[in-house]
C-alpha positions in Angstrom: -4.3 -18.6 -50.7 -5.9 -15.1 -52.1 -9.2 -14.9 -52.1 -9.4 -12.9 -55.0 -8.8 -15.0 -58.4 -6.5 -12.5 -61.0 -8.5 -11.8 -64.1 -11.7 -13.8 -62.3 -12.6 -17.1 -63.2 -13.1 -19.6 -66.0 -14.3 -23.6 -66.2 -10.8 -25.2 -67.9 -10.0 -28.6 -67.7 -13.3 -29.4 -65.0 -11.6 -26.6 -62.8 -12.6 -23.2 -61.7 -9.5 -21.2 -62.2 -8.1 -17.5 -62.3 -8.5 -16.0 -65.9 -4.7 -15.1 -65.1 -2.2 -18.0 -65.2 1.4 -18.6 -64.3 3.3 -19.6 -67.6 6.6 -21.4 -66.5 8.8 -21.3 -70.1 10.5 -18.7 -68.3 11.9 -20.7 -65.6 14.2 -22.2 -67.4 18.0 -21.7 -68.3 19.2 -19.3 -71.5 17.3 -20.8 -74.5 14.9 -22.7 -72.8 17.3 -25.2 -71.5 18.4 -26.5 -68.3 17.9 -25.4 -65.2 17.7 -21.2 -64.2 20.4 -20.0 -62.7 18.6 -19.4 -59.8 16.3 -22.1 -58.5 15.6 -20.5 -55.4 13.9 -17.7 -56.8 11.8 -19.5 -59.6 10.6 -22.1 -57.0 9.7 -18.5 -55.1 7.9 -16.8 -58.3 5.7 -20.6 -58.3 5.2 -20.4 -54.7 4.3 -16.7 -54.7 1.9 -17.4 -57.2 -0.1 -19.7 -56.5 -0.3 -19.2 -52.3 0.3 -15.5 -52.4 -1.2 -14.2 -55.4 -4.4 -16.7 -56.0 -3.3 -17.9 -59.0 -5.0 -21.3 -59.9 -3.5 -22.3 -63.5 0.3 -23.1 -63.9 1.1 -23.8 -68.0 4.2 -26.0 -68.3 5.8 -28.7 -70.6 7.9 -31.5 -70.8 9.7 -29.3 -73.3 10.6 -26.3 -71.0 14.3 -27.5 -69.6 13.5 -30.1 -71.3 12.1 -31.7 -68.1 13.1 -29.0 -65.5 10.2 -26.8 -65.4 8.1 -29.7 -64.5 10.6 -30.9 -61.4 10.5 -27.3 -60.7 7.0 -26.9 -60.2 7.1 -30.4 -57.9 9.4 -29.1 -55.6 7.7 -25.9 -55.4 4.0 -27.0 -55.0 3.6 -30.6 -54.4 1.2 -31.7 -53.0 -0.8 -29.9 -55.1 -3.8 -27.7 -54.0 -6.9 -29.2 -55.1 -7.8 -26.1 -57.0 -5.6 -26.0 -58.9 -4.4 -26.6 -62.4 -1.1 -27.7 -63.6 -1.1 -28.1 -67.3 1.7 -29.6 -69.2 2.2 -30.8 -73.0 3.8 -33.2 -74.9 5.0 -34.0 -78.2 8.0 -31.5 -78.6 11.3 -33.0 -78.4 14.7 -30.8 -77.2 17.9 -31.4 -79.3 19.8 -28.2 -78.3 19.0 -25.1 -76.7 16.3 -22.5 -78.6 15.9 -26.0 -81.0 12.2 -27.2 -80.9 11.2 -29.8 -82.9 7.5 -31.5 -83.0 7.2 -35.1 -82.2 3.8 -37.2 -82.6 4.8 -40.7 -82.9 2.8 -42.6 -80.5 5.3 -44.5 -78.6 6.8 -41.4 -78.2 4.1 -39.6 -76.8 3.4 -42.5 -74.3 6.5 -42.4 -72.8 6.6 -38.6 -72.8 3.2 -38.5 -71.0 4.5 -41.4 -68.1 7.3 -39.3 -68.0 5.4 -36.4 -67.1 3.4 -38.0 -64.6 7.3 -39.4 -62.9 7.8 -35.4 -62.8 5.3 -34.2 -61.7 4.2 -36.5 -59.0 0.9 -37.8 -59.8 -1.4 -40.3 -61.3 -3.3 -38.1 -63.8 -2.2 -35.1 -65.7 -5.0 -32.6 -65.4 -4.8 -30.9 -68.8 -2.4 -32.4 -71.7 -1.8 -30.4 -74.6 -0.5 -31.4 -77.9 1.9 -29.2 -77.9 2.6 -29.5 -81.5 1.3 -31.2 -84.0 3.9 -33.3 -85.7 3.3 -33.1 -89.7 4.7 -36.3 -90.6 2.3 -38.4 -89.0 -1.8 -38.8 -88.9 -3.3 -35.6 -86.4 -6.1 -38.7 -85.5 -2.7 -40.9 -84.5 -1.5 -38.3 -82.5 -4.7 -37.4 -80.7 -6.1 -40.9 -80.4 -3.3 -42.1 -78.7 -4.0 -39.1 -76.2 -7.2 -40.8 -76.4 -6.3 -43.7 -75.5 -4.2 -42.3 -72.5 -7.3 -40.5 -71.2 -9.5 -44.0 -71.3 -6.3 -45.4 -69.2 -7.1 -42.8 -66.4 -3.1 -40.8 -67.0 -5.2 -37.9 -68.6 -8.1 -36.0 -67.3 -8.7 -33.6 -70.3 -7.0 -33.1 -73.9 -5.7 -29.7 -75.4 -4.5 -28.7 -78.4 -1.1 -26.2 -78.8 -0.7 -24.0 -82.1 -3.3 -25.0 -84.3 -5.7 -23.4 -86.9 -9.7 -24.7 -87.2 -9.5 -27.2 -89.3 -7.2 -28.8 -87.0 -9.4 -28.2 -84.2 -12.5 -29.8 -86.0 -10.5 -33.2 -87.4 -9.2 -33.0 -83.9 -12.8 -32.9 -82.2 -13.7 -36.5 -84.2 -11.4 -38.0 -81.8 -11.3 -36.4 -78.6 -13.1 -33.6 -76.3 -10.6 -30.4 -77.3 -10.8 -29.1 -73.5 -8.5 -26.1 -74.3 -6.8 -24.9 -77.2 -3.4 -22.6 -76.8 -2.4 -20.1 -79.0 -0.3 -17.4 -79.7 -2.5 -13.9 -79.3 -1.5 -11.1 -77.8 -2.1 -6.8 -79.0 0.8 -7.4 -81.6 -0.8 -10.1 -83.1 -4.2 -9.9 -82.6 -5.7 -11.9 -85.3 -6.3 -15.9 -84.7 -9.5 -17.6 -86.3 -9.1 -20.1 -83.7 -10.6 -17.4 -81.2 -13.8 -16.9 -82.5 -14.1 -21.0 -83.0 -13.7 -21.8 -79.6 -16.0 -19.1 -78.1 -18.7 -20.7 -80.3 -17.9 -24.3 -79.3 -17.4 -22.9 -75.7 -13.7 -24.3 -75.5 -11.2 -22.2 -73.3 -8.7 -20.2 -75.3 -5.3 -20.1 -73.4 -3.1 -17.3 -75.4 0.5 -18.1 -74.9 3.1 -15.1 -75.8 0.0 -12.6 -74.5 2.4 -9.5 -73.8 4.9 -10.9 -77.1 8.1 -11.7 -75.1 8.2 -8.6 -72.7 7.3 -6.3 -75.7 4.1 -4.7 -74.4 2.8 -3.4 -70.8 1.6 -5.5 -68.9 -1.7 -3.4 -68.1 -2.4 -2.6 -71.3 -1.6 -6.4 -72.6 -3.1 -8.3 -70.1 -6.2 -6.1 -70.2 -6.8 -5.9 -73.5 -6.9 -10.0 -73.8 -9.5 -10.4 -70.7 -11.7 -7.3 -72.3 -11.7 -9.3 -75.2 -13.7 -12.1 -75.1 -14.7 -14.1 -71.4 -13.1 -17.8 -73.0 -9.6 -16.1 -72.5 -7.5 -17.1 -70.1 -3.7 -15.9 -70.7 -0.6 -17.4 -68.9 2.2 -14.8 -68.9 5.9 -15.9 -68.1 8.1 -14.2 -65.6 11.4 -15.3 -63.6 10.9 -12.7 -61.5 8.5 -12.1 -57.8 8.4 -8.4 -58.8 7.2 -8.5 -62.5 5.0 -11.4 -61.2 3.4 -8.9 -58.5 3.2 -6.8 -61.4 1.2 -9.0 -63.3 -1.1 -9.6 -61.1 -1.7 -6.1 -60.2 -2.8 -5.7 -63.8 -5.7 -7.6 -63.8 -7.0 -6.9 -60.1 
């Protein structure tokens, strides 16, 4: 593995990991769905990043395939390194490709985070996101039963996905908000959620950092690791190249 960390480091999850993660949405089939054409070369671009490049944090979701980009990252990296990070979320449910639909309900999100676990091939999810939070039902339902999860030993830490302070603070009466993810990237710069988490020293995860492909990935990346040290952002690529050139960005 590189000794060099892209970006350098940061504490997420109870793990010191490269400021520069491996987003995996992109591993995925047109609209998010099914399988990529080619699985050969996204189990390569997983590979390459983690035991070529140094990269330490892989960002998935049951809801990237649904279900593949988690079987992807098995096959490519199990048995994990142990310094490593593989975060996943839960509570988005699939109906049809580029269709995403939040889903809270408690049973649900049992079953989605046992489910996970069956994918990925262990006993404890290292970071589990929210990745939504479902309006119809309680925010304290949907985190306590994350909660409760955690107390069971299936998850080490608890993020949030996609959510604005207040959320964050009726979220924190419940549960230990290890990470939040949001979108932030030089296109749309502005998120109060930022400035929040620096103060209560949570990790701030930006997903979309270079906004779909629209921005360089020098200037992008660069610009979100200037900008405050809790920033840790997890482009998505399908490709070794544009992954090599991601990573030369931050070195």
């Amino acid at each position: 593995m590189s000794a060099t960390a892209p970006g350098g480091l940061l504490t997420i999850a109870g793990k010191q990991v490269s400021r520069l993660g491996l987003g995996t949405i992109r591993l995925t089939g047109p609209g998010t769905w099914g399988w990529p054409e080619d699985r050969a070369t996204a189990t390569q671009v997983l590979r390459e990043a983690v035991h070529v490049h140094g990269i330490t944090h892989i960002d998935t979701a049951d809801a990237y395939g649904p279900y593949t980009a988690e079987s992807l990252i098995h096959t490519a990296l199990h048995p994990y390194p142990p310094e490593l990070l593989v975060a996943t979320k839960v509570g988005m449910i699939r109906p049809a490709p580029n269709v995403w639909r939040p889903f809270g309900h408690p049973a649900y999100l049992r079953i989605a985070v046992d489910a996970s676990l069956s994918r990925l091939g262990v006993e404890q999810l290292d970071l589990c996101y929210l990745h939504r939070v479902a309006p119809d039902i309680a925010l304290e339902d949907q985190v306590g039963t994350l909660r409760a999860l955690q107390l069971e030993g299936k998850i080490g830490h608890i993020g949030l996905s996609k959510v604005g302070v207040d959320q964050i603070r009726a979220a924190e009466k419940e549960i230990t908000v290890a990470a939040v993810q949001n979108c932030l990237n030089r296109d749309e710069p502005s998120d109060p959620a930022l400035d929040y988490c620096a103060r209560m020293d949570i990790p701030y995860v930006p997903y979309r950092p270079l906004n779909a492909g629209a921005l360089p990935a020098p200037a992008g990346l660069a610009w979100l690791l200037d900008l405050a040290p809790h920033i840790a952002p997890v482009p998505g690529t399908s490709s070794p190249g544009h992954l090599r050139a991601l990573v030369n960005a931050v070195r």
